[in-house]
C-alpha positions in Angstrom: 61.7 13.4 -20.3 63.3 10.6 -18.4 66.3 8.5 -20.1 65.2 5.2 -19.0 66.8 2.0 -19.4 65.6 -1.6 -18.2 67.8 -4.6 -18.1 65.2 -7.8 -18.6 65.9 -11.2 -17.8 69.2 -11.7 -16.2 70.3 -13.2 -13.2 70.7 -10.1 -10.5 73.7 -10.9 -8.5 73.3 -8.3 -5.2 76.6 -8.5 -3.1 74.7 -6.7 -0.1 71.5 -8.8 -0.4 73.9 -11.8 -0.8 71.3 -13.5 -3.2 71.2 -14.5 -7.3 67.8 -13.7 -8.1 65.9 -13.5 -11.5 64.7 -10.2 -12.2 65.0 -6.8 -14.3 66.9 -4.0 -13.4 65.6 -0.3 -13.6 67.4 2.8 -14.3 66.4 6.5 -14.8 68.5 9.2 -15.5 71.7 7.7 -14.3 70.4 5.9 -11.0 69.3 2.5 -10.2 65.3 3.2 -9.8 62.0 1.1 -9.0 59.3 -0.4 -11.3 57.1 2.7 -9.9 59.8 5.5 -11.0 59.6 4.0 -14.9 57.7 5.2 -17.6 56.5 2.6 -19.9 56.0 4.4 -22.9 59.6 5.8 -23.3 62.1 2.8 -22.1 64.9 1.0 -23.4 64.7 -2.8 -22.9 67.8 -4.5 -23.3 67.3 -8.3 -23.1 70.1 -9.7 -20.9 68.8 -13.5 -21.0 71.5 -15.9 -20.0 73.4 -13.4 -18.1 74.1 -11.7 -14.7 73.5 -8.6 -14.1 76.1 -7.0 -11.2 77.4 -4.1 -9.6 80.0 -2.6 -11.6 83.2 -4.3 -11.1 85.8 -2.3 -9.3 89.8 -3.4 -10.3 91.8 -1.7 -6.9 95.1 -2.6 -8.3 95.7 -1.4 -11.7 98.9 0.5 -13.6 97.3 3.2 -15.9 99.4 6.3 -16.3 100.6 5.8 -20.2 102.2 8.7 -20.8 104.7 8.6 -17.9 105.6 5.2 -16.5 106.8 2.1 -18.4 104.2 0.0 -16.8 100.8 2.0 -18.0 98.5 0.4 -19.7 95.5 1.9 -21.0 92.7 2.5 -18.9 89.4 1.7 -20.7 91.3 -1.1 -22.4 91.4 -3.0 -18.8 87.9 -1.0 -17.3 85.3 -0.9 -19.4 86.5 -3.3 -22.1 86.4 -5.4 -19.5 83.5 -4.9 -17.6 84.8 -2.7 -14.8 83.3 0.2 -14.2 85.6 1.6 -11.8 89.7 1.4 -11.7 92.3 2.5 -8.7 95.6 2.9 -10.2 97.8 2.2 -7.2 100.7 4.4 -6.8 101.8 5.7 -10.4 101.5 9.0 -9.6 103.0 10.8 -6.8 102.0 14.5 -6.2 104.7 15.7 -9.0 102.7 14.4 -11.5 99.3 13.8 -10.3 98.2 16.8 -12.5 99.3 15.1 -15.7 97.9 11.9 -14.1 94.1 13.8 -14.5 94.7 15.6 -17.2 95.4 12.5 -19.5 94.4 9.4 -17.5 90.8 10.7 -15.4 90.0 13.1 -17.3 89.7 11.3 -21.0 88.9 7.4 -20.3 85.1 6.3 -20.0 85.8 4.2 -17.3 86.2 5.9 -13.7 89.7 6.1 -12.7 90.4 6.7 -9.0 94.1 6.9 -7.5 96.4 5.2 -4.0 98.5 8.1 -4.6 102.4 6.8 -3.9 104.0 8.3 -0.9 107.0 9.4 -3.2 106.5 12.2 -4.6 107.7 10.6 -8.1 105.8 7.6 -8.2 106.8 4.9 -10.5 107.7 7.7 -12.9 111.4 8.0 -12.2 111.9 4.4 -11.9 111.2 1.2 -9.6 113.0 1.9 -6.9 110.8 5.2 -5.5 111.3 4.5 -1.7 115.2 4.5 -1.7 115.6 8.0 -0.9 113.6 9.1 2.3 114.2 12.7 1.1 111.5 12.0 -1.9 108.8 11.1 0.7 105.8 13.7 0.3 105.4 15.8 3.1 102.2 16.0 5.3 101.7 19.8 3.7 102.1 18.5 0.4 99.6 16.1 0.7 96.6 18.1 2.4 97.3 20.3 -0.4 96.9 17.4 -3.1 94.0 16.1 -1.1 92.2 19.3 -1.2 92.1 19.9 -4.6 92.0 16.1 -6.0 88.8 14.5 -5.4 89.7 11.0 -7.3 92.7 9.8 -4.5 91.3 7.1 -2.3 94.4 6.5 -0.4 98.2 5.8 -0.1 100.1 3.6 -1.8 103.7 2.2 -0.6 105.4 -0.7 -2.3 107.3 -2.6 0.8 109.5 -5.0 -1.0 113.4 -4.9 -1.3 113.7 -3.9 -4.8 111.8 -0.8 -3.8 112.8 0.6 -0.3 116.6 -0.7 -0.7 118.3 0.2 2.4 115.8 2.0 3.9 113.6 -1.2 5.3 110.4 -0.2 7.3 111.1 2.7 7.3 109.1 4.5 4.3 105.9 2.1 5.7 106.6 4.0 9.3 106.4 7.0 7.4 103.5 6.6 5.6 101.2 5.3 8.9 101.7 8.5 10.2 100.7 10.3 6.9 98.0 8.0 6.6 96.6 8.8 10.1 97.0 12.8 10.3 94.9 12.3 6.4 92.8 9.8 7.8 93.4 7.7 4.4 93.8 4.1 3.7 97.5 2.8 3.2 97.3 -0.2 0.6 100.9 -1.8 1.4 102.1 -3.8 -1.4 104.1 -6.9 -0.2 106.7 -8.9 -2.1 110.6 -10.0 -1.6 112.1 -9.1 2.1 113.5 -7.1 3.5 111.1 -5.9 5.3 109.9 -9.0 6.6 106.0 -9.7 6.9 106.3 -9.5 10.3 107.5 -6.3 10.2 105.1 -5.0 7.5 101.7 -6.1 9.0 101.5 -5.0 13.0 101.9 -1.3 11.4 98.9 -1.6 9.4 95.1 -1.0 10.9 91.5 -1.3 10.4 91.2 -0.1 6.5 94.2 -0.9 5.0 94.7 -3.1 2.5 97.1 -5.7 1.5 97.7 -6.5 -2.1 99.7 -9.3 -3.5 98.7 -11.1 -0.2 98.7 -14.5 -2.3 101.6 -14.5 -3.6 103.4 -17.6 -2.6 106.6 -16.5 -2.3 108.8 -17.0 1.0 108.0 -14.8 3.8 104.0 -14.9 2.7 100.9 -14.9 4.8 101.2 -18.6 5.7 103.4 -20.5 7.6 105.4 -23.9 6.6 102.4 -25.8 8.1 100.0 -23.7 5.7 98.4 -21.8 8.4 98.0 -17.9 9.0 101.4 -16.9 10.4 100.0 -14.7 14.0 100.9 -11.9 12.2 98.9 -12.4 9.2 95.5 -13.4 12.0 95.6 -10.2 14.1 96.0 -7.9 10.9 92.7 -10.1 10.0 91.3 -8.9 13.2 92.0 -5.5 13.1 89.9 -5.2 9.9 92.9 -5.2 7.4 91.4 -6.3 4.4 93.7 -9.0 2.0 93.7 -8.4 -1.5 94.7 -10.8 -4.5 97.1 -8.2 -6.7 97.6 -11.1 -9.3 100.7 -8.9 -11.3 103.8 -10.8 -13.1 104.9 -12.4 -9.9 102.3 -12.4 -7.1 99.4 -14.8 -7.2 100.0 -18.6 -6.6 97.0 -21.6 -7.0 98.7 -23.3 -4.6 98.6 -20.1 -1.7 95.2 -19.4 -2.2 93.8 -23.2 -2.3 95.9 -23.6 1.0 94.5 -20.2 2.1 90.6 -21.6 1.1 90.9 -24.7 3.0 91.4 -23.3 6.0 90.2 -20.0 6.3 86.7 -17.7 5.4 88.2 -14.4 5.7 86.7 -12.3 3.6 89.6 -10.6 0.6 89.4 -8.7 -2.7 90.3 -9.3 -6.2 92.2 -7.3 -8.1 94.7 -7.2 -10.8 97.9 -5.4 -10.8 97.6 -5.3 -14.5 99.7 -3.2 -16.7 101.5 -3.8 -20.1 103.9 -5.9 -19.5 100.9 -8.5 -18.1 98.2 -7.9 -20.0 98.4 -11.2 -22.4 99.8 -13.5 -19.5 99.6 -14.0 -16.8 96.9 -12.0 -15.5 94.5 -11.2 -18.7 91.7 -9.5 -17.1 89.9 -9.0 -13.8 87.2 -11.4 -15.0 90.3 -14.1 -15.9 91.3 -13.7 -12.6 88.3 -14.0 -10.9 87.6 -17.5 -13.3 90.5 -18.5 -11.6 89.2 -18.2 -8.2 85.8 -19.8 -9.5 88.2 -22.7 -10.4 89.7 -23.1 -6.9 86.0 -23.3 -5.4 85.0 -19.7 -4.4 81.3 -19.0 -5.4 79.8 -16.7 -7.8 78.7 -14.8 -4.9 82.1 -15.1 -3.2 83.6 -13.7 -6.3 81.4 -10.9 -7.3 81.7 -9.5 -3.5 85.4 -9.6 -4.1 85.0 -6.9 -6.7 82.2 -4.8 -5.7 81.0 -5.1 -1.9 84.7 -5.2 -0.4 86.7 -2.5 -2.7 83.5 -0.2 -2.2 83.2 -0.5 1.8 87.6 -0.7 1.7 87.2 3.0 0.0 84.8 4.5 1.8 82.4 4.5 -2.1 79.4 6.0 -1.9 78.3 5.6 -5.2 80.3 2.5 -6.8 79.8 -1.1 -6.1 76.1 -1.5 -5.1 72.7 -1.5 -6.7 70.8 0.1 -3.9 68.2 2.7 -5.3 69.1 6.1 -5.9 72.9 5.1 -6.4 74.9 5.5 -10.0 73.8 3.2 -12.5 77.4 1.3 -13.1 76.4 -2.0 -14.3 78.8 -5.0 -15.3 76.8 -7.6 -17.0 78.8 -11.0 -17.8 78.2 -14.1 -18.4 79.7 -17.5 -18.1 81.0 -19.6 -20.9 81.3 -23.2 -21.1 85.0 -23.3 -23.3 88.0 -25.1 -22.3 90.9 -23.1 -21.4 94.4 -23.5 -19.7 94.9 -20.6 -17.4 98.1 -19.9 -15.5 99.0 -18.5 -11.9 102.2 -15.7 -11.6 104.7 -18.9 -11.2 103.3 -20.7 -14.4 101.7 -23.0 -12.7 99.1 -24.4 -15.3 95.2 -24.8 -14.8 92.7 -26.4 -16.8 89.0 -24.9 -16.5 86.3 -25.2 -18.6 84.2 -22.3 -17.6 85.2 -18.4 -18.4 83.2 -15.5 -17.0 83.4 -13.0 -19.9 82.2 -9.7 -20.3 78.9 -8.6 -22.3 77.6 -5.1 -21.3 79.5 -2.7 -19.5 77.2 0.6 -18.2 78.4 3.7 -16.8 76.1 6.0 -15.6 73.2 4.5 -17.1 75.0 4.2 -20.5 75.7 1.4 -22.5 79.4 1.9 -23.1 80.7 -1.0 -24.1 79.0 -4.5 -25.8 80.8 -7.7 -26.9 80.6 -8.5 -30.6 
């Protein structure tokens, strides 16, 4: 007998249709179905009234790997808590421990945990400062082997900031575009403090990477001192390099990302960088974040996309981030509260909103796996 499951009355938010329409949702056995594939005398209606009804939220920038970093938070308490269905932790894990990485982190959470793996072979678990020693940098070997045998890694990670790479400036990024090409994998560059400058960082990267913490508002950023795309920033654009929010600590600012909306309609992701240290303040949640962004002016539609169109055509996802027939069944159903709230970007810069988008059901696979009290 079928295991079916309809979702009646919410607001269907389609990221590929690009419409909000009013209708129920249908799911057999695990897969988005039709009203023809459902048998009415064994269902499950759950009446979703007042709420959307999405793709599953996908976070690309999280920090998940408890048992062996400082900065792991975990994983179903920032997926499917939270109504995100899918996670990328980005760069945690390097190939020494990537095996740990599935055996504790994959493996045992609800929510679907996929991997940038860093380009150090230790990751972020011998410290902050993984690119200072070239010698550390997994070989091309190392990482067809990996590739091979891991089926959750959806790409590179390498953390271009000064704190990280020390002496060794491009460098590490050099290295990793040639990785990334002979793997054919997506680098996601994280970009912070010089050196290496912007400038330096963004000609190497091409049509699939990603740039996280692209908001950040710090000096050397995306935008000039006149508030427009440095030339840099423009042709990376135009190369298909896709800019993503990678709130964190320090790297999301109101003020970049108004500037950034009232010029430009370049499409960009949302994501967290969330991990312990973050988790109450600034960053929250993915849906805090993205109330943030619906406080700046970016539609509901704008939004959703963020977190479900763009990560899923970013990382190649056949399954996640879409409601097309025959797909998984990940479902994040939310809805927006009227509540006054103070909300704050990465340089404590305050903003008073008075709508929250807050989770209600989470679904994985056609189960219900999580429901707000």
């Amino acid at each position: 007998m079928c295991e079916t499951i309809v979702l009646k009355n919410g607001w269907v938010i389609d990221p590929e249709k690009k419409n909000i329409v009013k209708e129920d949702v249908y799911i057999v056995d695990g897969k988005f179905a039709s009203l023809e594939e459902i048998d009415s005398d064994h269902k499950t209606e759950i009446d979703v009234e007042g709420s959307y009804v999405s793709p599953g939220f996908i976070d690309m920038h999280v920090h998940v790997f408890e048992a062996k970093t400082e900065l792991g938070i975990n994983a179903d308490k920032v997926g499917i808590d939270q109504g995100v269905t899918t996670i990328v932790d980005a760069g945690s894990s390097g190939i020494d421990d990537y095996s740990s990485f599935r055996k504790t982190i994959i493996e045992p959470n609800q929510t679907e945990v996929l991997s940038f793996i860093n380009i150090s072979r230790k990751g972020l678990c011998n410290g902050l400062s993984e690119l200072a020693d070239m010698d550390e940098l997994t070989t091309l070997d190392e990482l067809q082997e990996i590739l091979a045998n891991e089926k959750n890694i959806v790409g590179l990670k390498a953390r271009m900031s000064a704190s990280v790479v020390k002496d060794n400036g491009i460098k590490p990024l050099e290295y990793a575009r040639k990785l990334a090409n002979e793997a054919n994998l997506p680098i996601m560059v994280h970009i912070g403090n010089a050196p290496p400058e912007i400038t330096e960082i963004l000609p190497l990267l091409t049509k699939g990477d990603i740039v996280t913490h692209a908001f950040h508002g710090k000096k050397g950023g995306i935008l000039s001192k006149d508030d427009r795309l440095i030339n840099e920033a423009f042709e990376a654009i135009e190369r298909g390099v896709l800019f993503d929010v990678g709130h964190g600590t320090s790297s999301f600012s109101f003020q970049t990302m108004k500037k950034y909306k009232e010029k430009y309609q370049y499409p960009f992701s949302t994501s967290t960088d969330i991990y312990i240290g973050n988790y109450d303040k600034p960053v929250g949640s993915l849906m805090t974040t993205m109330s943030k962004l619906l406080a700046i002016g970016y539609s509901l539609e704008e939004v959703v996309a963020s977190v479900t169109l763009r990560p899923k055509l970013a990382l190649a996802l056949a399954e996640q981030g879409s409601l097309q027939h025959g797909t998984r069944a990940d479902v994040t159903v939310f809805k927006i509260v009227n509540q006054d709230e103070t909300l704050i970007d990465s340089h404590g810069e305050q903003m008073k909103v008075n709508k929250l988008m807050v989770p209600h059901l989470t679904l994985r696979q056609g189960k219900v796996v999580f429901e707000s009290k």
